[in-house]
C-alpha positions as CSV (number, residue, x, y, z in Angstrom):
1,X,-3.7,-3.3,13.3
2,X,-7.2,-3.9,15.0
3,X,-10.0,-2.1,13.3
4,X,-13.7,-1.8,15.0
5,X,-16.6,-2.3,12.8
6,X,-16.7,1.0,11.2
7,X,-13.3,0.2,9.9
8,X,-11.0,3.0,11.7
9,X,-7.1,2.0,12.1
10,X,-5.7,1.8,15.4
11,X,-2.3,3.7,15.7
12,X,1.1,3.5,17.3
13,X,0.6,6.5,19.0
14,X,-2.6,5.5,20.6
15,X,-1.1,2.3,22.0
16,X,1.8,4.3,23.1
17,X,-0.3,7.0,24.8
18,X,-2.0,4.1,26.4
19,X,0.6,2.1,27.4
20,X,2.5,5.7,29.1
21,X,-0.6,6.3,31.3
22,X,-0.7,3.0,32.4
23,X,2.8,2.5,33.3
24,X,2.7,6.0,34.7
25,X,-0.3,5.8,36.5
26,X,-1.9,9.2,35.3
27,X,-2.4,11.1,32.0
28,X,-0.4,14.1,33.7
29,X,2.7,12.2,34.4
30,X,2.5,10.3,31.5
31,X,2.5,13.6,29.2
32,X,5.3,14.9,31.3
33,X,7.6,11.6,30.4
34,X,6.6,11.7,26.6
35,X,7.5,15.7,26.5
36,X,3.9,16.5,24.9
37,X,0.7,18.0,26.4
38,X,-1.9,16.2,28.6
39,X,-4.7,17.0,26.4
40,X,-2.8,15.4,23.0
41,X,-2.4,12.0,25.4
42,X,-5.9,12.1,26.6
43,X,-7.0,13.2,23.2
44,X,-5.1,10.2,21.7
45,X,-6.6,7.7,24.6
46,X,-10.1,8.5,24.0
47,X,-9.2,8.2,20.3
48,X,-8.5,4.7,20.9
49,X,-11.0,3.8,23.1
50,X,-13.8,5.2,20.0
51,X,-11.7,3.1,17.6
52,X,-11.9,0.0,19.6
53,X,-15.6,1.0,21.0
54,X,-14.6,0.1,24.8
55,X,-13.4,2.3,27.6
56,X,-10.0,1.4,28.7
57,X,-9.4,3.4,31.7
58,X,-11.3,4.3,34.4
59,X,-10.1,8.2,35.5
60,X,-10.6,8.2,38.9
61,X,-9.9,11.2,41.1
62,X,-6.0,10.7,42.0
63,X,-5.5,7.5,40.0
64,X,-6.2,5.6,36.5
65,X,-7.6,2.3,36.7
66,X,-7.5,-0.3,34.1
67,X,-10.7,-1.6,33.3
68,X,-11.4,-5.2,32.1
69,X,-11.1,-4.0,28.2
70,X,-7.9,-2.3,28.9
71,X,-6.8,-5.2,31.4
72,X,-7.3,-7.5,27.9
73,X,-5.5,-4.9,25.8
74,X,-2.8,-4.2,27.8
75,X,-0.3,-7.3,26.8
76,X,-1.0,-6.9,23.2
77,X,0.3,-3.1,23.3
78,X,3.3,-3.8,25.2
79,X,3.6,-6.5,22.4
80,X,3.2,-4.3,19.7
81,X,5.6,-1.7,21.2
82,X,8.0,-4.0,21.6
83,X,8.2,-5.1,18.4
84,X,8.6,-1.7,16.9
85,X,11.4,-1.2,19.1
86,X,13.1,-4.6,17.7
87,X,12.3,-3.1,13.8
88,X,14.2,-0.1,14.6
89,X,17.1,-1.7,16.2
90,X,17.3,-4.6,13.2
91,X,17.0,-1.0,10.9
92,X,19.7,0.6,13.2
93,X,21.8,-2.5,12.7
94,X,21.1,-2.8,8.9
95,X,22.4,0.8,8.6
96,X,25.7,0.4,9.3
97,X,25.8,-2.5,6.1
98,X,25.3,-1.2,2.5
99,X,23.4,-3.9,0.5
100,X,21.6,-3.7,-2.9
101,X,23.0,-4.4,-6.6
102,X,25.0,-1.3,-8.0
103,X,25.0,-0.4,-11.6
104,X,28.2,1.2,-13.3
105,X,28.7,3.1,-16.5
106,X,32.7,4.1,-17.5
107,X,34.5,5.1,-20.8
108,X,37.4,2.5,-22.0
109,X,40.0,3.2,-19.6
110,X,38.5,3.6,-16.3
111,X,36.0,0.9,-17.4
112,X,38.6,-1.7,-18.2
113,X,41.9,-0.3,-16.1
114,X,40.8,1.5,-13.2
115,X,37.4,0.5,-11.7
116,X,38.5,-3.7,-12.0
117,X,41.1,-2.9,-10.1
118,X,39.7,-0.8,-7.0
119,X,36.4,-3.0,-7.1
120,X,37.8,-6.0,-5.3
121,X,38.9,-4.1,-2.5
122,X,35.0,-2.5,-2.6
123,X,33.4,-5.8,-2.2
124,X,35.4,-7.2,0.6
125,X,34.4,-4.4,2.9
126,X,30.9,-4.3,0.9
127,X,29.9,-8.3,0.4
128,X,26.2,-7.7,0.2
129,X,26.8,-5.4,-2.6
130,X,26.4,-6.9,-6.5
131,X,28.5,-4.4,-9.0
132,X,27.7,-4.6,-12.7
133,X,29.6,-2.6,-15.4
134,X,28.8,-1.3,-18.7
135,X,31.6,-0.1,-21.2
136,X,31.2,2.4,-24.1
137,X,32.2,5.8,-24.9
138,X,32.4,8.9,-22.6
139,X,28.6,10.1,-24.6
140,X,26.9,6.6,-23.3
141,X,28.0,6.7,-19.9
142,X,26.7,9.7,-19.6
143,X,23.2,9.2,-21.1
144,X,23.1,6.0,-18.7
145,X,23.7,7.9,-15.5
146,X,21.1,10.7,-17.0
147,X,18.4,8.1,-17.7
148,X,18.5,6.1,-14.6
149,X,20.4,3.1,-16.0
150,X,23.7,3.6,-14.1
151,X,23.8,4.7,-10.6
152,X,27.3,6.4,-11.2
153,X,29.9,6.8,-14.2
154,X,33.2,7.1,-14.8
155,X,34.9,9.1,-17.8
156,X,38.0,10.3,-19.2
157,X,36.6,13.5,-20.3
158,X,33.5,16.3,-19.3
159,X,30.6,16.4,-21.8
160,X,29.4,19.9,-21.2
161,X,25.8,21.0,-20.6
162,X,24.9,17.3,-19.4
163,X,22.6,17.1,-17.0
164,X,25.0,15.2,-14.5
165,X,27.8,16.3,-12.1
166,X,31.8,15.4,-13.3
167,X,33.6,15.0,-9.7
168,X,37.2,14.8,-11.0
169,X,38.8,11.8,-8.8
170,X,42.0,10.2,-10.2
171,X,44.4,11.0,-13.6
172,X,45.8,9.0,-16.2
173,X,48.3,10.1,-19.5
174,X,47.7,10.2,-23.1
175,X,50.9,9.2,-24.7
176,X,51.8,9.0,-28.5
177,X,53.2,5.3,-29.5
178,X,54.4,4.0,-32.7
179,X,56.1,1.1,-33.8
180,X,58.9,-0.7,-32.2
181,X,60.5,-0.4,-35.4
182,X,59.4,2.9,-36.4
183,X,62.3,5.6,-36.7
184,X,60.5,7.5,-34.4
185,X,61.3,4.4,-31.8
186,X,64.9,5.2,-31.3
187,X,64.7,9.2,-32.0
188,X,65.0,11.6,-28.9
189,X,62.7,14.4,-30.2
190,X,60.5,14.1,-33.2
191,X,59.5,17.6,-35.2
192,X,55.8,18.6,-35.0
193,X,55.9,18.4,-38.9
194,X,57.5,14.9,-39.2
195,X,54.5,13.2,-37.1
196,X,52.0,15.8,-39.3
197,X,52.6,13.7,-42.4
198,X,52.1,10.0,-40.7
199,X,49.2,7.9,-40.8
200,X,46.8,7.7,-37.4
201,X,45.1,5.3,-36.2
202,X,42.7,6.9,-33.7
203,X,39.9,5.8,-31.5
204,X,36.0,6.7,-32.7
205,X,34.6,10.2,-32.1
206,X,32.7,10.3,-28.7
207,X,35.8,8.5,-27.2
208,X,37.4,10.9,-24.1
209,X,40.6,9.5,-25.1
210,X,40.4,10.9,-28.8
211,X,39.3,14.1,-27.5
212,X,41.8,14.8,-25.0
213,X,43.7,13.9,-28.0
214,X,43.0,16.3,-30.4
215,X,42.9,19.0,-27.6
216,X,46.5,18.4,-27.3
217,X,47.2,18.1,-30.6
218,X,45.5,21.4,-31.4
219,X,47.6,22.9,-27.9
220,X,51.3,21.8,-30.0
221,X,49.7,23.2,-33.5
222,X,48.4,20.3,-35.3
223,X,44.9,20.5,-36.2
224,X,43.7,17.2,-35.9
225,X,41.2,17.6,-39.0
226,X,45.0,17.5,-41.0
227,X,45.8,14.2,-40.0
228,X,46.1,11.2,-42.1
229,X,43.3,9.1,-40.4
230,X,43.4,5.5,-41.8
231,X,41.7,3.8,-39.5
232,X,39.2,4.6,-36.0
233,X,38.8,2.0,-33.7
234,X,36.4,1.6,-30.7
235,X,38.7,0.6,-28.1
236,X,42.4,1.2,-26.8
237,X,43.6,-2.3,-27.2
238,X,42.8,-1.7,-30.8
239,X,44.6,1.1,-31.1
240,X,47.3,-0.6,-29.4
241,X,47.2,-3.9,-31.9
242,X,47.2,-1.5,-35.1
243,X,50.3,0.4,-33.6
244,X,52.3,-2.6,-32.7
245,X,51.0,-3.6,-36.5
246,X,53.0,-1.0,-37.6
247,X,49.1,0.8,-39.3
248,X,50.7,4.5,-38.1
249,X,51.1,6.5,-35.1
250,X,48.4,6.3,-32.5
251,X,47.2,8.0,-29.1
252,X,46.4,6.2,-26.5
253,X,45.9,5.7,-22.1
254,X,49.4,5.5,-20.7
255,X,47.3,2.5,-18.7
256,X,46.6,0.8,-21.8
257,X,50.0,0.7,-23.4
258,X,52.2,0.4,-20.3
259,X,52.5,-3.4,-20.7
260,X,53.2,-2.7,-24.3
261,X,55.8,-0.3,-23.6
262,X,57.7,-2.5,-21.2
263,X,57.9,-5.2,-23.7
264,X,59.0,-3.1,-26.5
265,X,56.4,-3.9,-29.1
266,X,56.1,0.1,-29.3
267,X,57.4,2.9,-28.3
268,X,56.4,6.7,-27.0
269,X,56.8,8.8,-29.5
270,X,59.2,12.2,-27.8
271,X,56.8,14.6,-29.6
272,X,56.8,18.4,-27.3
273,X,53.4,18.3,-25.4
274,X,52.9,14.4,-25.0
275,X,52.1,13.0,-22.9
276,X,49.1,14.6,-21.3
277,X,47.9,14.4,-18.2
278,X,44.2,14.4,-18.3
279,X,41.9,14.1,-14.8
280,X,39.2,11.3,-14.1
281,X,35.7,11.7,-13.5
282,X,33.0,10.0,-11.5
283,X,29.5,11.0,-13.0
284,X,27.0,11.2,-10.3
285,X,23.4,12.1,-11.3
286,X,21.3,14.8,-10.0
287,X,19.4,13.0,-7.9
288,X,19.5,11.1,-4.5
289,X,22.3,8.6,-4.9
290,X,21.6,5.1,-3.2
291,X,23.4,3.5,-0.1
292,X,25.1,1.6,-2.2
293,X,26.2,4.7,-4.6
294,X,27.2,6.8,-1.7
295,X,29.4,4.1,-0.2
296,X,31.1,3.4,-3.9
297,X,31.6,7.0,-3.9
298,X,33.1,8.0,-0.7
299,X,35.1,4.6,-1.2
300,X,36.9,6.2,-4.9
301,X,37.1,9.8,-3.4
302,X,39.5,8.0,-0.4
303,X,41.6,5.4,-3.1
304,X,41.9,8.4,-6.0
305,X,40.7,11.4,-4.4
Protein backbone atom coordinates (compact mmCIF):
# COMPACT_ATOMS: atom_id res chain seq x y z
CA UNK A 1 0.00 0.00 0.00
CA UNK A 2 1.12 3.74 -0.56
CA UNK A 3 2.39 5.40 2.58
CA UNK A 4 3.00 9.44 2.82
CA UNK A 5 6.10 10.59 4.43
CA UNK A 6 5.11 10.18 7.91
CA UNK A 7 4.73 6.55 7.12
CA UNK A 8 0.79 5.99 7.68
CA UNK A 9 -0.82 2.90 5.64
CA UNK A 10 -3.40 3.49 3.32
CA UNK A 11 -6.46 1.06 3.63
CA UNK A 12 -9.03 -0.87 1.71
CA UNK A 13 -11.68 0.84 3.21
CA UNK A 14 -10.37 4.20 2.34
CA UNK A 15 -10.01 3.35 -1.37
CA UNK A 16 -13.37 1.86 -1.13
CA UNK A 17 -15.06 4.79 0.55
CA UNK A 18 -13.33 6.78 -2.22
CA UNK A 19 -14.09 4.94 -5.01
CA UNK A 20 -18.24 4.71 -3.69
CA UNK A 21 -18.43 8.61 -3.68
CA UNK A 22 -17.05 8.84 -6.79
CA UNK A 23 -18.99 6.35 -8.65
CA UNK A 24 -21.98 7.71 -6.69
CA UNK A 25 -21.44 11.10 -7.09
CA UNK A 26 -22.04 12.21 -3.32
CA UNK A 27 -20.91 10.99 0.11
CA UNK A 28 -24.76 10.67 0.99
CA UNK A 29 -25.61 8.26 -1.75
CA UNK A 30 -22.53 6.65 -1.50
CA UNK A 31 -23.18 5.75 2.36
CA UNK A 32 -26.68 4.75 1.49
CA UNK A 33 -25.22 1.99 -1.21
CA UNK A 34 -22.46 0.73 1.33
CA UNK A 35 -25.33 0.38 4.24
CA UNK A 36 -23.04 2.59 6.71
CA UNK A 37 -23.29 6.23 7.88
CA UNK A 38 -22.22 9.39 5.97
CA UNK A 39 -20.05 10.58 8.56
CA UNK A 40 -17.91 6.93 8.75
CA UNK A 41 -17.45 7.51 4.67
CA UNK A 42 -16.46 11.04 4.92
CA UNK A 43 -14.61 10.23 7.99
CA UNK A 44 -12.74 7.41 6.05
CA UNK A 45 -12.20 10.06 2.79
CA UNK A 46 -10.58 12.67 4.75
CA UNK A 47 -8.60 9.89 6.39
CA UNK A 48 -7.19 9.16 3.08
CA UNK A 49 -6.75 12.39 1.84
CA UNK A 50 -4.25 13.08 5.43
CA UNK A 51 -2.55 9.84 4.58
CA UNK A 52 -1.78 10.73 1.11
CA UNK A 53 -1.44 14.61 2.06
CA UNK A 54 -3.67 15.79 -1.01
CA UNK A 55 -7.33 16.64 -1.24
CA UNK A 56 -9.10 14.31 -3.49
CA UNK A 57 -12.51 15.73 -3.76
CA UNK A 58 -13.81 18.84 -4.14
CA UNK A 59 -17.40 18.95 -2.08
CA UNK A 60 -19.26 21.19 -3.90
CA UNK A 61 -22.84 22.21 -2.99
CA UNK A 62 -24.99 19.39 -4.90
CA UNK A 63 -22.01 17.53 -6.42
CA UNK A 64 -18.38 16.00 -5.65
CA UNK A 65 -15.78 16.86 -8.03
CA UNK A 66 -12.62 14.99 -8.54
CA UNK A 67 -9.77 17.07 -8.25
CA UNK A 68 -6.47 16.51 -10.26
CA UNK A 69 -4.98 14.29 -7.09
CA UNK A 70 -8.06 12.22 -7.04
CA UNK A 71 -8.33 12.29 -10.97
CA UNK A 72 -4.51 10.57 -10.68
CA UNK A 73 -5.69 8.26 -7.97
CA UNK A 74 -8.76 7.17 -9.21
CA UNK A 75 -7.51 4.18 -11.74
CA UNK A 76 -5.12 2.81 -9.20
CA UNK A 77 -8.17 2.29 -6.64
CA UNK A 78 -10.39 0.79 -9.11
CA UNK A 79 -7.19 -1.36 -9.65
CA UNK A 80 -6.70 -2.23 -6.25
CA UNK A 81 -10.37 -3.09 -5.76
CA UNK A 82 -10.41 -5.19 -8.45
CA UNK A 83 -7.89 -7.19 -7.49
CA UNK A 84 -9.29 -7.93 -4.17
CA UNK A 85 -12.39 -8.96 -5.71
CA UNK A 86 -10.21 -11.52 -8.01
CA UNK A 87 -8.39 -12.85 -4.43
CA UNK A 88 -11.60 -13.61 -3.05
CA UNK A 89 -13.08 -15.31 -5.93
CA UNK A 90 -9.56 -17.49 -6.58
CA UNK A 91 -10.25 -18.07 -2.37
CA UNK A 92 -13.91 -18.83 -3.17
CA UNK A 93 -12.82 -21.24 -5.80
CA UNK A 94 -9.93 -22.79 -3.72
CA UNK A 95 -12.63 -23.64 -1.03
CA UNK A 96 -14.44 -26.03 -2.63
CA UNK A 97 -10.74 -28.17 -3.07
CA UNK A 98 -9.09 -29.60 0.10
CA UNK A 99 -5.28 -29.47 -0.35
CA UNK A 100 -2.45 -29.84 2.16
CA UNK A 101 -0.47 -33.09 3.39
CA UNK A 102 -2.54 -35.13 6.06
CA UNK A 103 -0.82 -37.01 8.81
CA UNK A 104 -2.43 -40.35 10.19
CA UNK A 105 -1.81 -42.32 13.33
CA UNK A 106 -3.81 -46.08 13.63
CA UNK A 107 -3.35 -49.22 15.82
CA UNK A 108 -2.47 -52.62 13.68
CA UNK A 109 -5.60 -53.30 12.15
CA UNK A 110 -7.07 -50.25 11.02
CA UNK A 111 -3.58 -49.07 10.25
CA UNK A 112 -2.81 -52.00 7.97
CA UNK A 113 -6.52 -53.41 6.95
CA UNK A 114 -8.94 -50.71 7.01
CA UNK A 115 -7.47 -47.21 6.26
CA UNK A 116 -5.30 -48.76 2.92
CA UNK A 117 -8.23 -49.76 1.78
CA UNK A 118 -10.73 -46.67 1.96
CA UNK A 119 -7.70 -44.27 1.19
CA UNK A 120 -7.58 -44.81 -2.58
CA UNK A 121 -11.02 -43.92 -2.97
CA UNK A 122 -9.99 -40.58 -0.59
CA UNK A 123 -7.41 -39.40 -2.96
CA UNK A 124 -9.24 -39.69 -6.18
CA UNK A 125 -11.87 -37.27 -5.01
CA UNK A 126 -9.02 -35.47 -2.90
CA UNK A 127 -5.72 -35.35 -5.47
CA UNK A 128 -4.18 -32.41 -3.92
CA UNK A 129 -4.14 -34.19 -0.68
CA UNK A 130 -0.65 -36.13 0.49
CA UNK A 131 -1.70 -38.96 3.23
CA UNK A 132 1.09 -40.31 5.44
CA UNK A 133 0.59 -43.13 8.04
CA UNK A 134 2.20 -44.14 11.19
CA UNK A 135 1.57 -47.67 12.78
CA UNK A 136 1.98 -48.63 16.47
CA UNK A 137 -0.11 -49.49 19.34
CA UNK A 138 -3.54 -47.99 20.40
CA UNK A 139 -1.20 -45.84 23.38
CA UNK A 140 1.05 -44.18 20.42
CA UNK A 141 -1.63 -43.17 18.22
CA UNK A 142 -2.99 -41.58 20.78
CA UNK A 143 -0.10 -39.54 22.18
CA UNK A 144 0.48 -38.57 18.28
CA UNK A 145 -2.89 -37.05 17.83
CA UNK A 146 -2.42 -35.46 21.52
CA UNK A 147 0.90 -33.83 20.63
CA UNK A 148 0.19 -32.47 17.26
CA UNK A 149 1.95 -35.22 15.29
CA UNK A 150 -1.16 -36.80 13.64
CA UNK A 151 -4.01 -34.84 12.46
CA UNK A 152 -6.39 -37.92 13.23
CA UNK A 153 -6.11 -41.61 14.55
CA UNK A 154 -7.61 -44.66 14.26
CA UNK A 155 -7.83 -47.43 17.05
CA UNK A 156 -9.29 -50.59 18.04
CA UNK A 157 -9.85 -49.65 21.47
CA UNK A 158 -10.64 -46.25 23.96
CA UNK A 159 -7.78 -45.20 26.23
CA UNK A 160 -9.70 -43.47 28.89
CA UNK A 161 -8.96 -40.04 30.36
CA UNK A 162 -6.97 -39.11 27.08
CA UNK A 163 -7.16 -35.80 26.14
CA UNK A 164 -8.75 -36.69 22.59
CA UNK A 165 -12.22 -37.50 21.33
CA UNK A 166 -12.86 -41.64 20.26
CA UNK A 167 -15.76 -41.19 17.41
CA UNK A 168 -16.61 -44.88 17.07
CA UNK A 169 -16.88 -45.38 13.06
CA UNK A 170 -16.66 -49.01 11.77
CA UNK A 171 -16.26 -52.70 13.64
CA UNK A 172 -14.11 -55.57 13.24
CA UNK A 173 -14.08 -59.28 15.30
CA UNK A 174 -11.63 -60.83 17.61
CA UNK A 175 -11.66 -64.38 16.90
CA UNK A 176 -9.69 -67.30 18.68
CA UNK A 177 -7.48 -69.48 15.98
CA UNK A 178 -5.31 -72.36 16.46
CA UNK A 179 -3.63 -74.72 14.38
CA UNK A 180 -4.92 -76.37 11.40
CA UNK A 181 -4.02 -79.41 12.97
CA UNK A 182 -4.86 -78.68 16.43
CA UNK A 183 -7.75 -80.84 17.88
CA UNK A 184 -9.44 -77.91 18.52
CA UNK A 185 -9.53 -77.52 14.40
CA UNK A 186 -12.08 -80.18 13.80
CA UNK A 187 -14.03 -79.90 17.40
CA UNK A 188 -17.56 -78.14 17.36
CA UNK A 189 -17.32 -76.62 20.91
CA UNK A 190 -14.26 -76.47 22.93
CA UNK A 191 -14.66 -76.27 27.16
CA UNK A 192 -13.53 -73.01 28.78
CA UNK A 193 -11.18 -75.22 30.82
CA UNK A 194 -9.58 -77.13 27.80
CA UNK A 195 -8.34 -73.73 26.09
CA UNK A 196 -7.34 -72.57 30.01
CA UNK A 197 -4.42 -75.02 30.05
CA UNK A 198 -2.94 -74.15 26.32
CA UNK A 199 -0.17 -72.05 25.44
CA UNK A 200 -0.92 -68.24 24.03
CA UNK A 201 0.63 -66.46 21.92
CA UNK A 202 -0.68 -62.90 22.40
CA UNK A 203 0.11 -59.54 21.01
CA UNK A 204 2.20 -56.83 23.50
CA UNK A 205 0.35 -54.87 26.24
CA UNK A 206 -0.81 -51.43 24.86
CA UNK A 207 -2.19 -53.44 21.78
CA UNK A 208 -6.36 -52.75 21.39
CA UNK A 209 -6.48 -56.11 20.11
CA UNK A 210 -4.94 -57.79 23.33
CA UNK A 211 -7.17 -55.77 25.32
CA UNK A 212 -10.35 -56.44 23.81
CA UNK A 213 -8.95 -59.77 24.37
CA UNK A 214 -8.58 -60.18 27.76
CA UNK A 215 -11.97 -58.22 28.24
CA UNK A 216 -13.58 -61.08 26.68
CA UNK A 217 -11.68 -63.54 28.17
CA UNK A 218 -12.41 -62.22 31.66
CA UNK A 219 -16.48 -61.82 30.28
CA UNK A 220 -16.37 -66.15 29.60
CA UNK A 221 -14.28 -66.58 33.14
CA UNK A 222 -10.78 -66.80 32.21
CA UNK A 223 -8.61 -64.46 33.78
CA UNK A 224 -6.14 -63.63 31.39
CA UNK A 225 -3.25 -63.30 34.11
CA UNK A 226 -3.90 -67.53 34.20
CA UNK A 227 -2.88 -67.99 30.86
CA UNK A 228 0.16 -69.83 29.65
CA UNK A 229 1.80 -66.85 27.73
CA UNK A 230 4.82 -68.11 25.72
CA UNK A 231 5.28 -65.61 23.53
CA UNK A 232 3.92 -61.49 22.83
CA UNK A 233 4.25 -60.27 19.61
CA UNK A 234 3.90 -56.70 18.24
CA UNK A 235 1.79 -57.27 15.34
CA UNK A 236 -1.21 -59.50 14.09
CA UNK A 237 0.55 -61.20 11.28
CA UNK A 238 2.83 -62.38 14.07
CA UNK A 239 0.38 -63.74 15.88
CA UNK A 240 -0.96 -65.21 12.87
CA UNK A 241 2.69 -66.94 11.75
CA UNK A 242 3.16 -68.38 15.50
CA UNK A 243 -0.53 -69.91 15.28
CA UNK A 244 -0.22 -71.43 11.92
CA UNK A 245 3.42 -72.51 13.60
CA UNK A 246 1.49 -74.50 15.79
CA UNK A 247 3.38 -72.03 19.13
CA UNK A 248 -0.46 -72.21 20.92
CA UNK A 249 -3.76 -70.59 20.67
CA UNK A 250 -3.86 -67.05 19.75
CA UNK A 251 -6.34 -63.90 19.42
CA UNK A 252 -6.43 -62.04 16.80
CA UNK A 253 -8.54 -59.29 14.04
CA UNK A 254 -11.09 -61.44 12.08
CA UNK A 255 -9.40 -58.99 9.25
CA UNK A 256 -6.10 -60.37 9.87
CA UNK A 257 -6.71 -64.00 9.77
CA UNK A 258 -9.52 -64.18 7.22
CA UNK A 259 -7.12 -65.09 4.31
CA UNK A 260 -5.67 -67.56 6.74
CA UNK A 261 -8.88 -69.08 7.57
CA UNK A 262 -9.92 -69.50 3.93
CA UNK A 263 -6.87 -71.46 3.24
CA UNK A 264 -7.01 -73.60 6.22
CA UNK A 265 -3.62 -73.02 7.75
CA UNK A 266 -5.82 -72.33 11.06
CA UNK A 267 -8.83 -72.59 12.33
CA UNK A 268 -11.41 -70.55 14.78
CA UNK A 269 -11.39 -72.04 17.77
CA UNK A 270 -15.69 -72.63 18.84
CA UNK A 271 -14.91 -71.35 22.26
CA UNK A 272 -18.65 -69.60 24.01
CA UNK A 273 -18.05 -65.77 23.73
CA UNK A 274 -15.68 -65.59 20.56
CA UNK A 275 -15.72 -63.96 18.47
CA UNK A 276 -16.16 -60.42 19.63
CA UNK A 277 -17.33 -57.80 18.06
CA UNK A 278 -15.47 -54.72 19.06
CA UNK A 279 -16.23 -50.99 17.38
CA UNK A 280 -13.53 -48.68 15.57
CA UNK A 281 -12.45 -45.40 16.41
CA UNK A 282 -11.34 -42.30 14.68
CA UNK A 283 -9.21 -40.11 17.31
CA UNK A 284 -9.79 -36.56 16.49
CA UNK A 285 -7.90 -33.97 18.84
CA UNK A 286 -9.35 -31.24 20.70
CA UNK A 287 -8.61 -28.66 18.61
CA UNK A 288 -9.57 -27.12 15.17
CA UNK A 289 -9.11 -29.96 12.67
CA UNK A 290 -7.72 -28.89 9.18
CA UNK A 291 -9.46 -28.85 5.71
CA UNK A 292 -7.89 -31.69 4.93
CA UNK A 293 -8.90 -33.53 8.43
CA UNK A 294 -12.42 -32.52 8.15
CA UNK A 295 -12.73 -33.80 4.71
CA UNK A 296 -10.94 -37.31 5.77
CA UNK A 297 -13.41 -37.27 8.43
CA UNK A 298 -16.71 -36.63 6.96
CA UNK A 299 -15.25 -39.01 4.14
CA UNK A 300 -14.90 -42.33 6.97
CA UNK A 301 -18.16 -41.28 8.91
CA UNK A 302 -20.03 -41.78 5.10
CA UNK A 303 -17.84 -45.31 4.06
CA UNK A 304 -18.11 -46.82 7.99
CA UNK A 305 -20.34 -44.59 9.73
Amino acid sequence: MPRNEGGAVVNLAQIRAFAMVVDHGSFSAAAHAMGVSQPAVTMQVQALEADLGVTLLDRGYRKVELTESGRILLPHARKVLQELEQVREDLDRMADVVTGRLSLAASTTPGQYVLPRLLGSFLEENPEVGISITVGDTAQVVDAVVAGEADLGMTGAVVKGARVDFEPLGNDDIVMICSAKHPFASASEVALAEVANEPFVMREEGSGTRQMAEEALRGVGLDPDDLHVVTELGSGEAVLSAVEGGMGLGVASSLVVEKAAELGTVALVPLEGFPVHRPLYVVTPRATLTRAAEALLGFLRKELG
